[in-house]
N, C-alpha and C positions, 0 to 999 in steps of 0.2 A: 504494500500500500504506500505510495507514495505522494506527496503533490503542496500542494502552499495551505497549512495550517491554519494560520494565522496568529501561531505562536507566539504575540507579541509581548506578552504580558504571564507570569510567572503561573498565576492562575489557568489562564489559556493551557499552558503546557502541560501543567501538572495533570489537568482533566485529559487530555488528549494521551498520554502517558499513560494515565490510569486505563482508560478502555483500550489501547494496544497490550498490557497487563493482560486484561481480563479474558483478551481474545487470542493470549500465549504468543501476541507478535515481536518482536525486539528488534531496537530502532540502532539504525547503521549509524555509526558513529568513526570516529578518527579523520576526519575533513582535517583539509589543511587550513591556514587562516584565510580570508576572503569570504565566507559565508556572510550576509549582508540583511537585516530584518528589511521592514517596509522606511520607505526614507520621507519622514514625515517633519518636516521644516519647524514645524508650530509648538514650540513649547510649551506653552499653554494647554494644547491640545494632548501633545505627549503626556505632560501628568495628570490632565482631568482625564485619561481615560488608563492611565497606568501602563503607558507606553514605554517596554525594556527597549531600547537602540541594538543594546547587545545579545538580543535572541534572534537568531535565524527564524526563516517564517518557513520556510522550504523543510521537508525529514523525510525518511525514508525506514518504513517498517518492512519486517522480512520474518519466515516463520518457511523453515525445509530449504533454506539456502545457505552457502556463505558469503558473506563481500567479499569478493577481493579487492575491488578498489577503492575510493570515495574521491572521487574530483570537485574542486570548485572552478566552471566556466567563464573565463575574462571575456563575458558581455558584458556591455552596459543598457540593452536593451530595455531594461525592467528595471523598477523600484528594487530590485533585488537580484544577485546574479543568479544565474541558473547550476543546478549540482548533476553530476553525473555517478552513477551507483552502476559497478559489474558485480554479479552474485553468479556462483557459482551452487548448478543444485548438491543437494546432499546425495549420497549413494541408495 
C-alpha cells in the first residue's frame, strides 16, 4: 500500500501507523535524506492546524515482501518529491 498520506501532523501518522499494525503491514523505511512533507508557506496556518515540516506525506507499506531499495526522486514537480520502493517477494 502505498501513496500520499497526508502524514503531516504527528496524530495523522500515528493513526495511519496504527491501522497498517492492525492489518500486519510494515512500512518501508531507510530513505535517504530528501523526503519532503507538503510545502505550506503560512505559518499561521502551519500551527493552527499542527502542521510537522519534518514529516514526509508520501510511505510505503508492505506485508510478503522485502525492500531492497528506498529512493528519494530529485523532482520538483510537486509540493513534495516523489519516492521510489523495489520489494523483492518473499519465497
Amino acid at each position: 500500500m502505498a501513496g500520499d498520506f497526508n502524514t503531516w501532523s504527528k496524530k495523522r501518522l500515528e493513526l495511519v501507523r496504527k491501522i497498517a499494525r492492525d492489518v500486519k503491514l510494515q512500512e518501508v523505511t531507510g530513505f535517504p535524506e530528501g523526503r519532503t512533507a507538503g510545502d505550506t508557506q503560512s505559518e499561521f496556518w502551519n500551527e493552527a492546524l499542527g502542521v510537522d515540516k519534518d514529516l514526509p506525506l508520501d510511505r510505503v507499506f508492505y506485508l510478503g515482501f522485502n525492500p531492497t531499495t528506498a529512493r528519494v526522486l530529485n523532482y520538483e514537480a510537486s509540493d513534495h518529491r516523489p519516492i521510489l520502493v523495489k520489494l523483492k517477494l518473499n519465497p
